[in-house]
C-alpha positions as CSV (number, residue, x, y, z in Angstrom):
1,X,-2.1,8.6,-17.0
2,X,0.4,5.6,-17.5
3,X,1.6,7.8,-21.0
4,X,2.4,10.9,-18.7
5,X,4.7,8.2,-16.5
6,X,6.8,7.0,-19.3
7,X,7.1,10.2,-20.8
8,X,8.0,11.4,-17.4
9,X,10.6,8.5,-16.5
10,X,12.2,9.2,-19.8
11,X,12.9,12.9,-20.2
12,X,12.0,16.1,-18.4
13,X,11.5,19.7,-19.9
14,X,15.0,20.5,-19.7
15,X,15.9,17.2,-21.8
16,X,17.2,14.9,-18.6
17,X,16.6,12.0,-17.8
18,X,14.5,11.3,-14.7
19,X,15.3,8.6,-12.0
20,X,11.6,6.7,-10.7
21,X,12.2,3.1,-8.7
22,X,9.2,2.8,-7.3
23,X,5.2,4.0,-7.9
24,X,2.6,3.8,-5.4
25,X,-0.6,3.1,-6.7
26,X,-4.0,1.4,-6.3
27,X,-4.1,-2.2,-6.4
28,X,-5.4,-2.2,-9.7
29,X,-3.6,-6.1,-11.7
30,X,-3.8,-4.0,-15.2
31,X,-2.2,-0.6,-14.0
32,X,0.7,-3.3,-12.0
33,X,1.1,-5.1,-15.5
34,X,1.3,-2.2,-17.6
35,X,3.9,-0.3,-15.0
36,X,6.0,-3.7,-15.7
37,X,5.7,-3.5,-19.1
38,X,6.2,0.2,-20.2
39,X,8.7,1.0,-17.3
40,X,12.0,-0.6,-17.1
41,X,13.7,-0.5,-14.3
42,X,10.5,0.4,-11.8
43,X,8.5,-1.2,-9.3
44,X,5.0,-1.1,-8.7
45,X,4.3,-0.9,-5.0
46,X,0.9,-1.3,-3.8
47,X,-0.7,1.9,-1.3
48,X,-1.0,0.2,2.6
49,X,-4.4,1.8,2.8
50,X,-6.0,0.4,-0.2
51,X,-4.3,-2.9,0.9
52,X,-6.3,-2.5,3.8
53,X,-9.1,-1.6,2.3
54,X,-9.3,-4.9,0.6
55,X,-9.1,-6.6,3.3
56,X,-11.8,-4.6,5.1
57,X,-14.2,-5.4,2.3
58,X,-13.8,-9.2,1.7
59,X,-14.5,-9.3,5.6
60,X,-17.8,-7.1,4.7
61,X,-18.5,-9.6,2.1
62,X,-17.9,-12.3,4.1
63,X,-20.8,-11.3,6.6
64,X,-18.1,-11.2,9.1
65,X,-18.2,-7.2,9.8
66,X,-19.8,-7.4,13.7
67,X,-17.7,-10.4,14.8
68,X,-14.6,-7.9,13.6
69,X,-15.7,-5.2,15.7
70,X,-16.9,-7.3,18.5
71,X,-14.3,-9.6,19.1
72,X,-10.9,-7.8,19.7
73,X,-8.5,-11.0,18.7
74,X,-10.5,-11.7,15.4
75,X,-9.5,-8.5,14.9
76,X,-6.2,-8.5,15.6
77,X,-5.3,-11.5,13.6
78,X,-6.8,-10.0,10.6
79,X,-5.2,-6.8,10.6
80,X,-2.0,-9.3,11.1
81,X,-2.5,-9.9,7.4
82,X,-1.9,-6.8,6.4
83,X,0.9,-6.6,8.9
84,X,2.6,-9.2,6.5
85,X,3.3,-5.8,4.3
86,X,6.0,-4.8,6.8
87,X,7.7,-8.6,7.4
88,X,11.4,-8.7,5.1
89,X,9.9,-10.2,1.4
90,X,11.6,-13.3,1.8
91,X,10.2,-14.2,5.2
92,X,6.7,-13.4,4.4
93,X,5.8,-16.8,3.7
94,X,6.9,-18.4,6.8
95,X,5.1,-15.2,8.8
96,X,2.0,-16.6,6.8
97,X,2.4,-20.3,8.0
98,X,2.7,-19.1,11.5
99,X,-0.5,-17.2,11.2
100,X,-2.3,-19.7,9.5
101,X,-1.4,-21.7,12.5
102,X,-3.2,-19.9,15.2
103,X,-6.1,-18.0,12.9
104,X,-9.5,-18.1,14.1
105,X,-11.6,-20.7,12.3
106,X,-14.6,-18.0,11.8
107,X,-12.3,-16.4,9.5
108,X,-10.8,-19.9,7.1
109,X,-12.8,-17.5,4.4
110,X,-10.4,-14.7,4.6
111,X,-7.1,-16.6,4.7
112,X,-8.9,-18.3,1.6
113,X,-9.1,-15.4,-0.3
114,X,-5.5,-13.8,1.0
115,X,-4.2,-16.6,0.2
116,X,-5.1,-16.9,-3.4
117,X,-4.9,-13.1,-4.2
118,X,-1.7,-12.1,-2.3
119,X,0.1,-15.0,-1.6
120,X,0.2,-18.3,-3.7
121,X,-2.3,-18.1,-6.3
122,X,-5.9,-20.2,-7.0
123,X,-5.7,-24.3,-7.0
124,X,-6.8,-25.4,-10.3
125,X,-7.3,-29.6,-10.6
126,X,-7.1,-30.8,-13.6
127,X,-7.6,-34.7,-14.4
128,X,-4.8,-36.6,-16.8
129,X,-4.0,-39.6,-16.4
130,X,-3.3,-39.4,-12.7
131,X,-5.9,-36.4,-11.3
132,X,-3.7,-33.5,-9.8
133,X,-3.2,-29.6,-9.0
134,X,-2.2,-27.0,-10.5
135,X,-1.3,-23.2,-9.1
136,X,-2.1,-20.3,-10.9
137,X,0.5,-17.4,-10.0
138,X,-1.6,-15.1,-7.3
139,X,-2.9,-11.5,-9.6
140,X,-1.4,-9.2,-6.3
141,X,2.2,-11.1,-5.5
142,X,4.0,-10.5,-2.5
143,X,6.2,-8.5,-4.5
144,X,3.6,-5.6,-5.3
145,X,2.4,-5.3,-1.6
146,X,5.3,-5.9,0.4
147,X,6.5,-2.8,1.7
148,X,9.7,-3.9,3.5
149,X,12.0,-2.0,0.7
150,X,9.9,1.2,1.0
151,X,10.1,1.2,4.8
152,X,14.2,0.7,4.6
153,X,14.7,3.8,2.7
154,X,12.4,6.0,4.9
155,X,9.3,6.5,2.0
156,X,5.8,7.0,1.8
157,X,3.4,4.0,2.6
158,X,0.4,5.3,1.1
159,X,-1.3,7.5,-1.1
160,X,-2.6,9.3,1.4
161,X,-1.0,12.6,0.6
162,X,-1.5,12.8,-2.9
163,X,-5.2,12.3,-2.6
164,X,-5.8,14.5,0.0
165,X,-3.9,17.2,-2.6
166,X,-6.5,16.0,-4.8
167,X,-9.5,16.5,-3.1
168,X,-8.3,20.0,-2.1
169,X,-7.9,20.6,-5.7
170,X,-11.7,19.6,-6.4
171,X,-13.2,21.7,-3.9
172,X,-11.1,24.4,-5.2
173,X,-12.5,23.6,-8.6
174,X,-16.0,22.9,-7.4
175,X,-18.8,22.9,-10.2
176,X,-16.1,24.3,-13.1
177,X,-13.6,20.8,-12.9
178,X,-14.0,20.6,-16.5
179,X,-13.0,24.4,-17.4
180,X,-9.7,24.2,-18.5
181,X,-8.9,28.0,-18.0
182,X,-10.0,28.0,-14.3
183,X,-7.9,24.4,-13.6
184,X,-4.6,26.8,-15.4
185,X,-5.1,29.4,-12.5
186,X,-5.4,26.9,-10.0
187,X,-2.8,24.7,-10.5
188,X,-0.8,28.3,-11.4
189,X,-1.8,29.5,-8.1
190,X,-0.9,26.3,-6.2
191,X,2.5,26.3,-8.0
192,X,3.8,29.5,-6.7
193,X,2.0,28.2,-3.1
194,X,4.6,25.6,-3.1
195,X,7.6,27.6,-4.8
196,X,7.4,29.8,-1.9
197,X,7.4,27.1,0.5
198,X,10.5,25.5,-0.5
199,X,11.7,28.8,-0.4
200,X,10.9,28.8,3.2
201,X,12.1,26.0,3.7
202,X,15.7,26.0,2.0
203,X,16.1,29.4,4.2
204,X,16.0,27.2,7.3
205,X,12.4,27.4,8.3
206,X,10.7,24.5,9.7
207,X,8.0,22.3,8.2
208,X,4.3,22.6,9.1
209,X,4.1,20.5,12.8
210,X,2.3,17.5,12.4
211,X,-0.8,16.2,15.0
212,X,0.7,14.8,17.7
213,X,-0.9,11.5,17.6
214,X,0.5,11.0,14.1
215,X,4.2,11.7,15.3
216,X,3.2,9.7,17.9
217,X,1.8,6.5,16.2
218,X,4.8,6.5,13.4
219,X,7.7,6.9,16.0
220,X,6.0,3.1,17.6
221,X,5.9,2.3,14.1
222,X,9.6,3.0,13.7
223,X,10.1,1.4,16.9
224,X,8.6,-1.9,15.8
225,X,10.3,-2.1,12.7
226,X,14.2,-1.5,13.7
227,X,13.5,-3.9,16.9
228,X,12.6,-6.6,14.1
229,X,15.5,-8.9,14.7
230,X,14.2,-8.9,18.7
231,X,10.6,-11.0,17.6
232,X,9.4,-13.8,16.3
233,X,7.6,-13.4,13.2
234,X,3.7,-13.7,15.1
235,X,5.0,-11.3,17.8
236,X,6.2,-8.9,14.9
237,X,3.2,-9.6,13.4
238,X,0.9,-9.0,16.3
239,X,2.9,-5.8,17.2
240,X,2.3,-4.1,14.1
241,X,-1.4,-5.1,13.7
242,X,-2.1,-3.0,17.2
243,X,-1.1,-0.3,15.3
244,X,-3.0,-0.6,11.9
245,X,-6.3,0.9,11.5
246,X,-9.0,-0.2,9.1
């Protein structure tokens, strides 16, 4: 899959060149690395929902599950941690400080682990002459996850919409994924599905309505966000963690 994004970054049928900044993808360290390394010029961005995914399951792990859903400000300040995602990169670390500050105690465990995966790497002590620390580099930086730069030029958060293109493609395929004539006609068919619609589109007709709860929930999203300057960092925090699910 990472061969079929070079070769797509650096020419198209028609011999041009084209332009990828950024990839969504899974917050998988190897596929990040190897992005960096075969793609000039792109950045890897990691999908919101797998980002709080993570999170969900190191609080599974954690045995911490029915104080999550039972206690509405546990709650809150860990979905706070994945509000970090939205906070401007270079104020994510202060965001984090004031968080720290006021975290439950039940959940030390989870800033732990946030801490040495997302934010500033795993302590290492190591004993010379004088015994000190050392900081390994965190595998998921702020970097990757931060979605600050997506959110600026109006872009997708998540994967969301590709996978749900997917699984429509495997019902449509069913038992015969593997037969290579039958996944021809179906991505043939779905082709001139979407040639038409841009058709429809171009001639002025509009998009497919969304549910009203989504258009809903992302215009207090967009709220939020451009009344930024107007918060502290744990009141922007807090804000946007009302408005994240898990």
């Amino acid at each position: 899959m990472l061969q079929l994004y070079v070769e797509l970054c650096l020419m198209d049928e028609q011999g041009f060149k084209v332009s990828v900044k950024y990839i969504l993808s899974d917050f998988e360290v190897a596929a990040r690395k190897s992005i960096l390394l075969n793609l000039q010029g792109v950045k890897p961005n990691g999908c919101l929902f797998q980002f709080s995914q993570n999170i969900w399951r190191k609080v599974l792990q954690l045995g911490l599950s029915h104080l999550y859903n039972t206690d509405l400000s546990f709650q809150l300040h860990v979905k706070c941690l994945i509000a970090l995602a939205f906070v401007p990169e270079s104020d994510v670390l202060r965001a984090f400080d004031e968080l720290k500050a006021v975290f439950p105690a039940d959940g030390n465990e989870v800033l732990k682990h946030f801490s040495e995966w997302y934010m500033l790497g795993k302590v290492q002590k190591f004993c010379t002459r004088t015994t000190g620390f050392f900081r390994f580099p965190p595998l998921l930086p702020i970097a990757f996850w931060n979605l600050d730069e997506l959110n600026m030029l109006f872009l997708p958060r998540t994967q969301n919409s590709v996978e749900a293109w997917h699984h429509i493609l495997k019902s449509l395929l069913g038992h015969r994924a593997t037969d290579l004539s039958m996944l021809m006609t179906v991505l043939s068919r779905e082709q001139d599905r979407v040639d038409e619609l841009r058709i429809t589109m171009s001639c002025g007709a509009p998009p497919s309505p969304k549910k009203r709860r989504v258009v809903t929930r992302h215009a207090k999203f967009e709220h939020v966000l451009k009344s930024r300057s107007s918060y502290s960092d744990l009141d922007f925090l807090m804000a946007i963690a009302r408005l994240l699910k898990m």
